[in-house]
mmCIF file of the N, C-alpha and C atoms, coordinates in Angstrom:
data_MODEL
# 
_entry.id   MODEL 
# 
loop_
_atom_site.group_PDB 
_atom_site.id 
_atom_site.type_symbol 
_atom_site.label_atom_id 
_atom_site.label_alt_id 
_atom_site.label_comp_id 
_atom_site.label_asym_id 
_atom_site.label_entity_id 
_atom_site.label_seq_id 
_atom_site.pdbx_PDB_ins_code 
_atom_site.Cartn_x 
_atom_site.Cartn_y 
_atom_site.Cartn_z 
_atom_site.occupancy 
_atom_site.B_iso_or_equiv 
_atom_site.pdbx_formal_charge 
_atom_site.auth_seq_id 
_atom_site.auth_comp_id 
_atom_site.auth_asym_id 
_atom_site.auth_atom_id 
_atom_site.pdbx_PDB_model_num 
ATOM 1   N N  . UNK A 1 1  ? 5.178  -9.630  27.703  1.00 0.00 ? 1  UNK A N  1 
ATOM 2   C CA . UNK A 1 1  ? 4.703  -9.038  26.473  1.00 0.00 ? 1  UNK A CA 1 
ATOM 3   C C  . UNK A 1 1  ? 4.553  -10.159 25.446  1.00 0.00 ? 1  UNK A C  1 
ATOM 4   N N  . UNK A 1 2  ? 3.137  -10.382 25.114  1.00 0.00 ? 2  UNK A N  1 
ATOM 5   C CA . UNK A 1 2  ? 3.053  -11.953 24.156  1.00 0.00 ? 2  UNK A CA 1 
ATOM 6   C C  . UNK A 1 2  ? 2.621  -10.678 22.808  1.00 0.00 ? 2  UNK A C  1 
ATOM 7   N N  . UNK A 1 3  ? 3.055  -11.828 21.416  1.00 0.00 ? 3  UNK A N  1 
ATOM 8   C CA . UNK A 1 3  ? 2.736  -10.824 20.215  1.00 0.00 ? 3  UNK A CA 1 
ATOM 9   C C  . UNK A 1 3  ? 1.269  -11.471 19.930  1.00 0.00 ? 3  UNK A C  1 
ATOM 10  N N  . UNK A 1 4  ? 0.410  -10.802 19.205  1.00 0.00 ? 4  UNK A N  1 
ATOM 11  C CA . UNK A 1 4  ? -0.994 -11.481 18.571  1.00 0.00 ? 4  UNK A CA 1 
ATOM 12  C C  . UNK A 1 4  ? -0.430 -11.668 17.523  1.00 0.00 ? 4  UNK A C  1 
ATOM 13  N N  . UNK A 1 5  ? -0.298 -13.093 17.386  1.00 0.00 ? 5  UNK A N  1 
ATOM 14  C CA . UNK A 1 5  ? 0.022  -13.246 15.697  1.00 0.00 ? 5  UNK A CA 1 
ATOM 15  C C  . UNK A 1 5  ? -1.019 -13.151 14.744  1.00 0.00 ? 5  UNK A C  1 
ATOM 16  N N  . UNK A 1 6  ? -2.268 -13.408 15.060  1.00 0.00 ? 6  UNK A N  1 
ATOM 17  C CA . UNK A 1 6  ? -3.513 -13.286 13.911  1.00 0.00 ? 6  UNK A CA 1 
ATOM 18  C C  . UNK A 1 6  ? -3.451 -11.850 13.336  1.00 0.00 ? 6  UNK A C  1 
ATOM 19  N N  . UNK A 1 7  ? -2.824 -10.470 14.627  1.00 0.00 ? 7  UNK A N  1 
ATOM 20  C CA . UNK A 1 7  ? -2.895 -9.356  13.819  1.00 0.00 ? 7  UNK A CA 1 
ATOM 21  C C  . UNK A 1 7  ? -1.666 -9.252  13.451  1.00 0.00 ? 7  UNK A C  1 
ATOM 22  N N  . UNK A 1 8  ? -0.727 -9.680  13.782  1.00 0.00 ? 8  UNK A N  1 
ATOM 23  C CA . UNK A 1 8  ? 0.527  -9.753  12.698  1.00 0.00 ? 8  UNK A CA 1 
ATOM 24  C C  . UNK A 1 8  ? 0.635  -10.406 11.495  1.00 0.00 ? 8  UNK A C  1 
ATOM 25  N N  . UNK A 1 9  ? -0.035 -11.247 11.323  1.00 0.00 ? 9  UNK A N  1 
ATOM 26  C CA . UNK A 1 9  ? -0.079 -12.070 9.820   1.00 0.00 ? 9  UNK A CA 1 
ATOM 27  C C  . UNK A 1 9  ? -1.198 -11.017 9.302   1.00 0.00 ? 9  UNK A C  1 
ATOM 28  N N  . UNK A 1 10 ? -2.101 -10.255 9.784   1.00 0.00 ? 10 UNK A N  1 
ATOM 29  C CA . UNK A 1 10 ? -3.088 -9.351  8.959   1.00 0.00 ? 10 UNK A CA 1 
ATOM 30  C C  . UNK A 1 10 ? -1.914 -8.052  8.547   1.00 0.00 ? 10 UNK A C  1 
ATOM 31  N N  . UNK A 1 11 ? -0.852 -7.958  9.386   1.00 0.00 ? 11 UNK A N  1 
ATOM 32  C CA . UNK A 1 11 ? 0.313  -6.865  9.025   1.00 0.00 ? 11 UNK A CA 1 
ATOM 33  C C  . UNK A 1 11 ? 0.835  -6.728  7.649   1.00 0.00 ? 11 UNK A C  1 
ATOM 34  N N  . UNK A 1 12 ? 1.218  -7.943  7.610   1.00 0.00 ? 12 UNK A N  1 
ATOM 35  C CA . UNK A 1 12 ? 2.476  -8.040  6.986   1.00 0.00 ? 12 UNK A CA 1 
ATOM 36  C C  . UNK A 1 12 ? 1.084  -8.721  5.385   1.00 0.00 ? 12 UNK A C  1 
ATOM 37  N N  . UNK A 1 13 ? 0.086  -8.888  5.417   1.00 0.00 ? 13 UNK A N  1 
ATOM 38  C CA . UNK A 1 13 ? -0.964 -9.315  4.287   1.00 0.00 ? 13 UNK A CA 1 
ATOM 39  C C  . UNK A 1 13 ? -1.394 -7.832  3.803   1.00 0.00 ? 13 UNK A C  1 
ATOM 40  N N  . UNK A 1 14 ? -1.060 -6.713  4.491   1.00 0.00 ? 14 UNK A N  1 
ATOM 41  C CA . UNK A 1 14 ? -1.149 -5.291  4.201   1.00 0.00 ? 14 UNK A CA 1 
ATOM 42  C C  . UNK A 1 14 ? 0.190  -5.123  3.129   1.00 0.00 ? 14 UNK A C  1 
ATOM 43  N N  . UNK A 1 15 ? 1.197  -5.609  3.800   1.00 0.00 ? 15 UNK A N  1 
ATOM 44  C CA . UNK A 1 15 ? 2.726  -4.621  2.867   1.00 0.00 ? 15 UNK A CA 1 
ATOM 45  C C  . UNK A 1 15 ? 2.300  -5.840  1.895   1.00 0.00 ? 15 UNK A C  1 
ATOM 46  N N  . UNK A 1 16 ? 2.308  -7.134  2.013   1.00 0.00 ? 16 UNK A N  1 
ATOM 47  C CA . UNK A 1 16 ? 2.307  -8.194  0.565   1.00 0.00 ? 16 UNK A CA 1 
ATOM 48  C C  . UNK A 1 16 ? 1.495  -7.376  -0.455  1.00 0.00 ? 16 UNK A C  1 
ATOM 49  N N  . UNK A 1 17 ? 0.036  -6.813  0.083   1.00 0.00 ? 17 UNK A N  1 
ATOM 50  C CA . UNK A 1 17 ? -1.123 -6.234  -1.008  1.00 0.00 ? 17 UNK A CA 1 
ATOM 51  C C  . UNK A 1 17 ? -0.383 -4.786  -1.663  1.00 0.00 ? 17 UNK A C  1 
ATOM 52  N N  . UNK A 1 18 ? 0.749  -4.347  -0.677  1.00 0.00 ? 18 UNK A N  1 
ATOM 53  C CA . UNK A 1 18 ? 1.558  -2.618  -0.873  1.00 0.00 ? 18 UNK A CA 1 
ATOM 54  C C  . UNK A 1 18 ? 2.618  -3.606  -2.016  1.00 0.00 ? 18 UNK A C  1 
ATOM 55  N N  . UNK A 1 19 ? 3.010  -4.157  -2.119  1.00 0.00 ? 19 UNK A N  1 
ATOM 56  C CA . UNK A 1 19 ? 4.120  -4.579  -3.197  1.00 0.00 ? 19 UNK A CA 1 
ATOM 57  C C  . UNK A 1 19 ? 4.264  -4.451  -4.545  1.00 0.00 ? 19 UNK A C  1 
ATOM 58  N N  . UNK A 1 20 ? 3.034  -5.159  -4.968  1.00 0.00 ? 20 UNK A N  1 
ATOM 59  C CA . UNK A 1 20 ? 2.320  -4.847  -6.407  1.00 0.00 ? 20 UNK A CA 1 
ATOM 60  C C  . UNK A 1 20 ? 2.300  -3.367  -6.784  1.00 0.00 ? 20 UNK A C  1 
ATOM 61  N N  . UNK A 1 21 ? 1.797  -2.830  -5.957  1.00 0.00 ? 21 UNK A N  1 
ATOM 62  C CA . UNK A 1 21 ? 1.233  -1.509  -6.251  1.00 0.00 ? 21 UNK A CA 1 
ATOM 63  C C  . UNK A 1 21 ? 2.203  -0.872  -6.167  1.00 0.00 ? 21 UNK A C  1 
ATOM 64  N N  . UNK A 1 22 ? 3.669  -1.083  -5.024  1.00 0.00 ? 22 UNK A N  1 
ATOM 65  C CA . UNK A 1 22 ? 4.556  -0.155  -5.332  1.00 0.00 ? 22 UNK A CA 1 
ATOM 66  C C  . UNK A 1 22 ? 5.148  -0.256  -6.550  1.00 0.00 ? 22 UNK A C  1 
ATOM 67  N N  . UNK A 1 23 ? 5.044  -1.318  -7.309  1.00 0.00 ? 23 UNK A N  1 
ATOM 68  C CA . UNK A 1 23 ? 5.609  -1.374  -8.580  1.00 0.00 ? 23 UNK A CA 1 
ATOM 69  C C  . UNK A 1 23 ? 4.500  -1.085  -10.315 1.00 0.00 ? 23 UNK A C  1 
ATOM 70  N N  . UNK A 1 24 ? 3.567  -1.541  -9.334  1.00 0.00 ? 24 UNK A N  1 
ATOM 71  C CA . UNK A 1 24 ? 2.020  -0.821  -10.152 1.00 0.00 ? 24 UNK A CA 1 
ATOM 72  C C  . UNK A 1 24 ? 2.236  1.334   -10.670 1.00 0.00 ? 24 UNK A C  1 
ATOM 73  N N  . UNK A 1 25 ? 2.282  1.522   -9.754  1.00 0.00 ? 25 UNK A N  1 
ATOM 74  C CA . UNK A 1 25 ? 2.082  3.032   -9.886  1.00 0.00 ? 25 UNK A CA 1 
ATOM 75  C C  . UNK A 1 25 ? 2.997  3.797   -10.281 1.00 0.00 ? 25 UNK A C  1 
ATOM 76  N N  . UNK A 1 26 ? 4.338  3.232   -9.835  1.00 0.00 ? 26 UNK A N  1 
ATOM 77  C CA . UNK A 1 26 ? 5.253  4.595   -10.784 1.00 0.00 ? 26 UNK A CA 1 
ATOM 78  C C  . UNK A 1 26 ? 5.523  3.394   -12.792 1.00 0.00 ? 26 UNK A C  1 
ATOM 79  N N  . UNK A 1 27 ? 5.201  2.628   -12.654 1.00 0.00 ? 27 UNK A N  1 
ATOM 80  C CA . UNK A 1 27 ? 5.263  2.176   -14.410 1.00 0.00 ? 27 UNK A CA 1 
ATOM 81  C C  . UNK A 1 27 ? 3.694  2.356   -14.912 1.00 0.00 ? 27 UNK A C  1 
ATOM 82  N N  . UNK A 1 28 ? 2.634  3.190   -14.475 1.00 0.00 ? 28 UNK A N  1 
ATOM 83  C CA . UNK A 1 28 ? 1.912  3.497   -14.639 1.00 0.00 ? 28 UNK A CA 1 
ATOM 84  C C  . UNK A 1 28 ? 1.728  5.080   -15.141 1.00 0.00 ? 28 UNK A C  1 
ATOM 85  N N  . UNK A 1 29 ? 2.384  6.048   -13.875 1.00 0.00 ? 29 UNK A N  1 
ATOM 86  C CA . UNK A 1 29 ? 2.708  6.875   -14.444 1.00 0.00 ? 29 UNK A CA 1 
ATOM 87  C C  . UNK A 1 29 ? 3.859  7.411   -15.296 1.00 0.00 ? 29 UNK A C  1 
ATOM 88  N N  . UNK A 1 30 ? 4.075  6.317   -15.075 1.00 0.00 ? 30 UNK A N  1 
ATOM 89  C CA . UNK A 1 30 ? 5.525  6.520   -16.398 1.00 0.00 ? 30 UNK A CA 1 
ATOM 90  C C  . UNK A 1 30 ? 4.957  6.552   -17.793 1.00 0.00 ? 30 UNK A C  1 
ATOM 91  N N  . UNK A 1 31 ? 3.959  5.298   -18.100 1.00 0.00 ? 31 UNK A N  1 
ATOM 92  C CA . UNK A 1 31 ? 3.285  5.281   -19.201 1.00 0.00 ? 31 UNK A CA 1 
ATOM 93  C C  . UNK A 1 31 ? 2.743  6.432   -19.663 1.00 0.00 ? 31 UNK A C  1 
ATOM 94  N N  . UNK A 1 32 ? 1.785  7.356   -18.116 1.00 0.00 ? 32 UNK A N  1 
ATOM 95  C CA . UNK A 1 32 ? 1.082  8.167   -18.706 1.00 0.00 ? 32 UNK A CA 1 
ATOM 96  C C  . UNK A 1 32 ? 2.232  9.560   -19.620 1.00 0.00 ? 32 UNK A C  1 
ATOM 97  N N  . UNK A 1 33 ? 3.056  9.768   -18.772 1.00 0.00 ? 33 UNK A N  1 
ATOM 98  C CA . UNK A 1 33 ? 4.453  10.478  -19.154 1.00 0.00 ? 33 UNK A CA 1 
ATOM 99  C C  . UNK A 1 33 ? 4.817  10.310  -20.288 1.00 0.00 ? 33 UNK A C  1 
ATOM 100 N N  . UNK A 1 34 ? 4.954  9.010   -20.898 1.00 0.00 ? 34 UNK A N  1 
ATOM 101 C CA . UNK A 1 34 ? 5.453  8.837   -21.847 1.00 0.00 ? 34 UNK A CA 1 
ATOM 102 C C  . UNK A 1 34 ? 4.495  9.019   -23.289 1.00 0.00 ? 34 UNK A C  1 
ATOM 103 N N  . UNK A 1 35 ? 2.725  9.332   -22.924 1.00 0.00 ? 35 UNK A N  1 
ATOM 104 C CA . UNK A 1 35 ? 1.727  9.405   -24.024 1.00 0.00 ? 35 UNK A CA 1 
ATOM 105 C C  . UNK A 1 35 ? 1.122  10.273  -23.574 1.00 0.00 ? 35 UNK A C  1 
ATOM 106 N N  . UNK A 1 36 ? 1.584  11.758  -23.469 1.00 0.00 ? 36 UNK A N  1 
ATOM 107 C CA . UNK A 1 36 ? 1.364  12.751  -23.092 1.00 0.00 ? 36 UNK A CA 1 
ATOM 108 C C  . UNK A 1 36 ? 0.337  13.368  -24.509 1.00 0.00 ? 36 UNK A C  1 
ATOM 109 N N  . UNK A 1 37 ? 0.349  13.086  -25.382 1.00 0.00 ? 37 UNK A N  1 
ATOM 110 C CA . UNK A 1 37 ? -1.126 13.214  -26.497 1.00 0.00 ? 37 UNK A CA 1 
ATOM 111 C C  . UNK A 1 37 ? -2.082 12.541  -26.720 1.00 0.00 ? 37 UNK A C  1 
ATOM 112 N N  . UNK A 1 38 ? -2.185 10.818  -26.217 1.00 0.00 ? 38 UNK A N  1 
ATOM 113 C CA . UNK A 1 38 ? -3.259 10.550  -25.889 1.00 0.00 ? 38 UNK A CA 1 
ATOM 114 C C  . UNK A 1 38 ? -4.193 11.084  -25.323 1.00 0.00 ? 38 UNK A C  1 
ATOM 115 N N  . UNK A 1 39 ? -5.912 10.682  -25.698 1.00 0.00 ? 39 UNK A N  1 
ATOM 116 C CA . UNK A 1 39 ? -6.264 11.604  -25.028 1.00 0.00 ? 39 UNK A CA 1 
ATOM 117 C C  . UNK A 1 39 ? -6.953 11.107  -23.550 1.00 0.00 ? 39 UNK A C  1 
ATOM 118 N N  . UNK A 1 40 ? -6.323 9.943   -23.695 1.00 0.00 ? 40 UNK A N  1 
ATOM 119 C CA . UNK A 1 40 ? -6.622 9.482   -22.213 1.00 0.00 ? 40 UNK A CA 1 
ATOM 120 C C  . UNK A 1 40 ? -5.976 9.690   -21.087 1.00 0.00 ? 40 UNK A C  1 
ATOM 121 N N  . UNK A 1 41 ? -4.517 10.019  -21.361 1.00 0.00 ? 41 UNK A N  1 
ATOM 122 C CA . UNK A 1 41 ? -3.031 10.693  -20.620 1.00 0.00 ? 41 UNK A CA 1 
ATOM 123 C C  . UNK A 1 41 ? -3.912 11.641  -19.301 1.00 0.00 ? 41 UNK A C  1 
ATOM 124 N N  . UNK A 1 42 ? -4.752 12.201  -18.808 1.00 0.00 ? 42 UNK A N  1 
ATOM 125 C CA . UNK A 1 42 ? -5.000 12.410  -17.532 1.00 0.00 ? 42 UNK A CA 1 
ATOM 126 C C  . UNK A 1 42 ? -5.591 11.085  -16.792 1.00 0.00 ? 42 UNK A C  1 
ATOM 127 N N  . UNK A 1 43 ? -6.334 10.630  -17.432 1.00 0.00 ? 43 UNK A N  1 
ATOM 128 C CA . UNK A 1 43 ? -7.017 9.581   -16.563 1.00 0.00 ? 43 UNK A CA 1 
ATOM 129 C C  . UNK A 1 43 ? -6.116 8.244   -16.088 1.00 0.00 ? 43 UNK A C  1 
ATOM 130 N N  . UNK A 1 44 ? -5.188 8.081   -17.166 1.00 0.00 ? 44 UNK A N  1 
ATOM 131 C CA . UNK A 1 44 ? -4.105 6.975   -16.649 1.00 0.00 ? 44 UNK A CA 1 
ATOM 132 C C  . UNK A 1 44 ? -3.131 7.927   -15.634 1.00 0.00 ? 44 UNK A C  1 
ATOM 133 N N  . UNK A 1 45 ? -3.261 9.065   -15.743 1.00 0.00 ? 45 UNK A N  1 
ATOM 134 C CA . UNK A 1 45 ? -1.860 9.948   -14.943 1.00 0.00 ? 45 UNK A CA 1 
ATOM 135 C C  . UNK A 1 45 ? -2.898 9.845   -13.202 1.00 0.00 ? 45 UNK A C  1 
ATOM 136 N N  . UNK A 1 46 ? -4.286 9.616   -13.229 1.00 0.00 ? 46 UNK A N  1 
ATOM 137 C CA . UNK A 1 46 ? -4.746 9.952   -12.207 1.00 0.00 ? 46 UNK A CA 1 
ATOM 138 C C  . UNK A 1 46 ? -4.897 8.648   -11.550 1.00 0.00 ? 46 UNK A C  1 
ATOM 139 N N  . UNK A 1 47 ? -5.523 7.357   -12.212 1.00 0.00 ? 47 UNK A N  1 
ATOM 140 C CA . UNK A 1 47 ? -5.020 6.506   -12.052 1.00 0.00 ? 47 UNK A CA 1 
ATOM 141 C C  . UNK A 1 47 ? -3.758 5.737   -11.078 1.00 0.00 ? 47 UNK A C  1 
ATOM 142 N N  . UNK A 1 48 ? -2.524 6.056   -12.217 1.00 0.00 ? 48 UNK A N  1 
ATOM 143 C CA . UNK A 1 48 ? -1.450 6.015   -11.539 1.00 0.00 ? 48 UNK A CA 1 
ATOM 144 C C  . UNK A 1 48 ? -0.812 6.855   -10.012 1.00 0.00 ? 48 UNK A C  1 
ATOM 145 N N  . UNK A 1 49 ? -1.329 7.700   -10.153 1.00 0.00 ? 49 UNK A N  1 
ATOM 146 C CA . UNK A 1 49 ? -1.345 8.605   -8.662  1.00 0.00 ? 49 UNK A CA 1 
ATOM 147 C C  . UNK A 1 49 ? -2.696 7.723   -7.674  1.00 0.00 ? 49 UNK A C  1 
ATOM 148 N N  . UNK A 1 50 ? -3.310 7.476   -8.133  1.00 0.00 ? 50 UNK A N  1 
ATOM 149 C CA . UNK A 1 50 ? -4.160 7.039   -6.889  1.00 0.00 ? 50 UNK A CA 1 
ATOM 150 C C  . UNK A 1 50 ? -4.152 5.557   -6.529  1.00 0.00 ? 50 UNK A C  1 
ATOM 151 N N  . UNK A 1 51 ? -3.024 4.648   -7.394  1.00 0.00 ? 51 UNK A N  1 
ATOM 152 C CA . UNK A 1 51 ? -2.562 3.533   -7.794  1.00 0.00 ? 51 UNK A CA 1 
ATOM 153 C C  . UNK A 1 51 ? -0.999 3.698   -6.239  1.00 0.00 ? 51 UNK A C  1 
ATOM 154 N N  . UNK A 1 52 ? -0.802 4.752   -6.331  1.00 0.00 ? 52 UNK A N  1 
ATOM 155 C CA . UNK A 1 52 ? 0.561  5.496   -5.328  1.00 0.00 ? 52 UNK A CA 1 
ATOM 156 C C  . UNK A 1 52 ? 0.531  5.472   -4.415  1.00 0.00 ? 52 UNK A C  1 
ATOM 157 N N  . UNK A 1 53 ? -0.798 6.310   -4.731  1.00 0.00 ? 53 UNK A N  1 
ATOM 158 C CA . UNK A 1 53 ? -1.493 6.519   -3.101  1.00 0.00 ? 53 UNK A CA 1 
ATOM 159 C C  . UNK A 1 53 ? -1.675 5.434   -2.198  1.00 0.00 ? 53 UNK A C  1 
ATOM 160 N N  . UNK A 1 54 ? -2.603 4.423   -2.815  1.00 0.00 ? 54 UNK A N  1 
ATOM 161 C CA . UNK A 1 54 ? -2.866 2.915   -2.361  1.00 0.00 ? 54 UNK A CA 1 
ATOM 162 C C  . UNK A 1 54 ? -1.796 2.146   -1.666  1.00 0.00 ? 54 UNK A C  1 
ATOM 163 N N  . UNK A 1 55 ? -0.444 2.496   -2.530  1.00 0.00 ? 55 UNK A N  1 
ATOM 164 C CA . UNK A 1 55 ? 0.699  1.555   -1.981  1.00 0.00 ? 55 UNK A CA 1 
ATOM 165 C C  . UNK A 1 55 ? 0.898  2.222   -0.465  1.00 0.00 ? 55 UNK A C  1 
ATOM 166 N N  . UNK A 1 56 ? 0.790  3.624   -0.573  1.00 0.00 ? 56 UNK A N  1 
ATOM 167 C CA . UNK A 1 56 ? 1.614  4.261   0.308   1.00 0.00 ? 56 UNK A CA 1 
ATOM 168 C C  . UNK A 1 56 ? 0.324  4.174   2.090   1.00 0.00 ? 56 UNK A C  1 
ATOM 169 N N  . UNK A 1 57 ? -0.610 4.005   1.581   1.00 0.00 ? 57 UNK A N  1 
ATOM 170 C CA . UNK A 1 57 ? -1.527 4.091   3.027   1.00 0.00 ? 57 UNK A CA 1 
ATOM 171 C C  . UNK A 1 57 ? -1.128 2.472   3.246   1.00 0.00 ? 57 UNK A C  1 
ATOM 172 N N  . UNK A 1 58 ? -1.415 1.554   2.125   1.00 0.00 ? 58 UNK A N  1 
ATOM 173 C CA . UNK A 1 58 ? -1.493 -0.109  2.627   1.00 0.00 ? 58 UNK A CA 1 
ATOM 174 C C  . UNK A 1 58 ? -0.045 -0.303  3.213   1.00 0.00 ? 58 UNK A C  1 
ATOM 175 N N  . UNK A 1 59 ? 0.788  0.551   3.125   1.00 0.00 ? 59 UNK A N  1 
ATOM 176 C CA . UNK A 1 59 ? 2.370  0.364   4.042   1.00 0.00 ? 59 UNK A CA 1 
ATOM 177 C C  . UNK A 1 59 ? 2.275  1.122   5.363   1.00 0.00 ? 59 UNK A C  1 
ATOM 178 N N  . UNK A 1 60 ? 1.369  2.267   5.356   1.00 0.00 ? 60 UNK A N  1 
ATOM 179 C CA . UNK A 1 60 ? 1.375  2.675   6.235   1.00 0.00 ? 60 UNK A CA 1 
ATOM 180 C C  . UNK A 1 60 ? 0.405  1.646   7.482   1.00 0.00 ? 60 UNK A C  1 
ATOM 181 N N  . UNK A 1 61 ? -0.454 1.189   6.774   1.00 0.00 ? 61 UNK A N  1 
ATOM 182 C CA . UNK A 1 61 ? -1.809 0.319   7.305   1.00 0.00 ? 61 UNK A CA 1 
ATOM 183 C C  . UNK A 1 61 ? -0.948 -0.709  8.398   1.00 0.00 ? 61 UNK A C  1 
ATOM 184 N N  . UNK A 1 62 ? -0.148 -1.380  7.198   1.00 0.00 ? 62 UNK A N  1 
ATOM 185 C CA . UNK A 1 62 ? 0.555  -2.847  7.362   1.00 0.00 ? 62 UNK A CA 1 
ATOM 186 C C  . UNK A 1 62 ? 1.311  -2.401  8.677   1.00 0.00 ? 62 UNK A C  1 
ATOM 187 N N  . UNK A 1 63 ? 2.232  -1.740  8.426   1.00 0.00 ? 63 UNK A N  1 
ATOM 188 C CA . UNK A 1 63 ? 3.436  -1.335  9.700   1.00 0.00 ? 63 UNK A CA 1 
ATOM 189 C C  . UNK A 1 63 ? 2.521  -0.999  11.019  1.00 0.00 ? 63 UNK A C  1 
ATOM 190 N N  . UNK A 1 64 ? 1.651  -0.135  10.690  1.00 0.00 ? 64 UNK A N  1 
ATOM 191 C CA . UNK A 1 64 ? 0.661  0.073   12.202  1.00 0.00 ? 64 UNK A CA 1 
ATOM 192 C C  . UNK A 1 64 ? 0.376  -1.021  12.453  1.00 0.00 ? 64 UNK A C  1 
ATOM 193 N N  . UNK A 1 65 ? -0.374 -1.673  12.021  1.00 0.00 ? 65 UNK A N  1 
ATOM 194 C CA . UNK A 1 65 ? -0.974 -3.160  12.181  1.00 0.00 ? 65 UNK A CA 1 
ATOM 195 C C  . UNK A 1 65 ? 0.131  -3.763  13.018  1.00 0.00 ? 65 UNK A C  1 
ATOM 196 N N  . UNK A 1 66 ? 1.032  -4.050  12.438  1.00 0.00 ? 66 UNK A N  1 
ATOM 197 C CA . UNK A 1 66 ? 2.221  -5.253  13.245  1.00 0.00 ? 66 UNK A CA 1 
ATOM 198 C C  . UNK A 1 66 ? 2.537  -4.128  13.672  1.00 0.00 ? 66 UNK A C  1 
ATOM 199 N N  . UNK A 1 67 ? 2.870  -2.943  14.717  1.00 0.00 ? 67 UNK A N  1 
ATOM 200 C CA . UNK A 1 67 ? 3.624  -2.190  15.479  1.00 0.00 ? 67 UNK A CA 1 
ATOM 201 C C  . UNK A 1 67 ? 2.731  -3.052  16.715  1.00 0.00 ? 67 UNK A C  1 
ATOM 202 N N  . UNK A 1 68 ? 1.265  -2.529  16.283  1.00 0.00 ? 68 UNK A N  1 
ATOM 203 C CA . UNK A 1 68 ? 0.343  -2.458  17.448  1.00 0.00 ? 68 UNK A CA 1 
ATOM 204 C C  . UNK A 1 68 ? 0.171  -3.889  17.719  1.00 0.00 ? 68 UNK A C  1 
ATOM 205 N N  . UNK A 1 69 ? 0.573  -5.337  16.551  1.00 0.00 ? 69 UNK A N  1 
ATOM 206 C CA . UNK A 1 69 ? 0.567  -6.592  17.607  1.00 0.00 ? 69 UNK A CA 1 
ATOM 207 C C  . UNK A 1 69 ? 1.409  -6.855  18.513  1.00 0.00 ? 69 UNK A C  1 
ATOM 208 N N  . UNK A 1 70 ? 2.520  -6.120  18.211  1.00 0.00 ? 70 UNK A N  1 
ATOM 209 C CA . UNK A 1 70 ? 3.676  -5.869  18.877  1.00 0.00 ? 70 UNK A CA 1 
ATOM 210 C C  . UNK A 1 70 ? 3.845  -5.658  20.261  1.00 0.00 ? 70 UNK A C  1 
ATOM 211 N N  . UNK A 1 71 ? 2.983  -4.450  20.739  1.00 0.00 ? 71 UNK A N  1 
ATOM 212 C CA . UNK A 1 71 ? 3.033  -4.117  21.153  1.00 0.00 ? 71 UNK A CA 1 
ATOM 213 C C  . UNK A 1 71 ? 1.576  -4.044  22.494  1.00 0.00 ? 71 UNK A C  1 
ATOM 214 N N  . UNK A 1 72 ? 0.757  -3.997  21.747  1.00 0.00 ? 72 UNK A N  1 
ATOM 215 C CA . UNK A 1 72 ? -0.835 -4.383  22.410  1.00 0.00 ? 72 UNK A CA 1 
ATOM 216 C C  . UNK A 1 72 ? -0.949 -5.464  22.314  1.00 0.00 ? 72 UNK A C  1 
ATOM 217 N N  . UNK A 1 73 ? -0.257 -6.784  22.349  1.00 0.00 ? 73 UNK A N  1 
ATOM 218 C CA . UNK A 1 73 ? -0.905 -8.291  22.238  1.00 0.00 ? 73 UNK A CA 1 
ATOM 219 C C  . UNK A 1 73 ? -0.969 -8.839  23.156  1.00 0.00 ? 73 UNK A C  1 
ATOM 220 N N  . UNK A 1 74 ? -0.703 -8.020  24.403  1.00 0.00 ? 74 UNK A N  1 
ATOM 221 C CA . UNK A 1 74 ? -1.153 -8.524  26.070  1.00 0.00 ? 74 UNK A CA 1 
ATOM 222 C C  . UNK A 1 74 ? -2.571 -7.559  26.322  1.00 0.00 ? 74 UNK A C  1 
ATOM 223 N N  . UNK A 1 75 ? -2.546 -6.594  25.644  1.00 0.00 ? 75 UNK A N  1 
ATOM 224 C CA . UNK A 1 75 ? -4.135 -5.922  26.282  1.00 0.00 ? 75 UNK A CA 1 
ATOM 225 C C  . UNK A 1 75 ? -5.530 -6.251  24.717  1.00 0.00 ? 75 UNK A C  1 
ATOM 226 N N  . UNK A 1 76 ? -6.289 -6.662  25.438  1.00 0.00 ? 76 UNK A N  1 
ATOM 227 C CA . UNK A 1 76 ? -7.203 -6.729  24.763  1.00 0.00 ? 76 UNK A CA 1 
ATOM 228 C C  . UNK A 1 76 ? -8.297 -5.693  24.485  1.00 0.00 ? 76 UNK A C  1 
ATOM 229 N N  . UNK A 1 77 ? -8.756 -4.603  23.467  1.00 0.00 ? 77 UNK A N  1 
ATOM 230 C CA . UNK A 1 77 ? -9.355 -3.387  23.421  1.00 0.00 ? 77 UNK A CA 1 
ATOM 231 C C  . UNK A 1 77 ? -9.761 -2.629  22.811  1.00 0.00 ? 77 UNK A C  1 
# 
């Protein structure tokens, strides 16, 4: 069982890009929380949720990514 490292370094360049953002999105919607009469307070609240979202697929992305060099880096396919 050999690992592909080219798709493991593309893994782990997934959670580095999820990092930011996990710290991006909840002080985002915190902001919006906190200026709940602005009248921009949905669009930063939607923002920040889709700022969430981002972290949460690019972790999901990243971990598949390096499971599958892991694991598929003897079959080519």
């Amino acid at each position: 069982m050999a690992t592909d490292k080219n798709i493991l370094v593309k893994g782990i360049k997934y959670l580095g890009g999820a990092l930011p953002l996990l710290f991006l999105g909840p002080i985002v919607i915190n902001n919006a929380f906190t200026n709940e009469k602005h009248p921009y307070y949905p669009y930063v609240l939607a923002l920040g949720i889709v700022i969430a979202f981002a972290a949460i697929f690019l972790i999901y992305k990243g971990i598949n990514t390096m499971v599958k060099s892991l694991f598929d880096g003897d079959r080519k396919g």
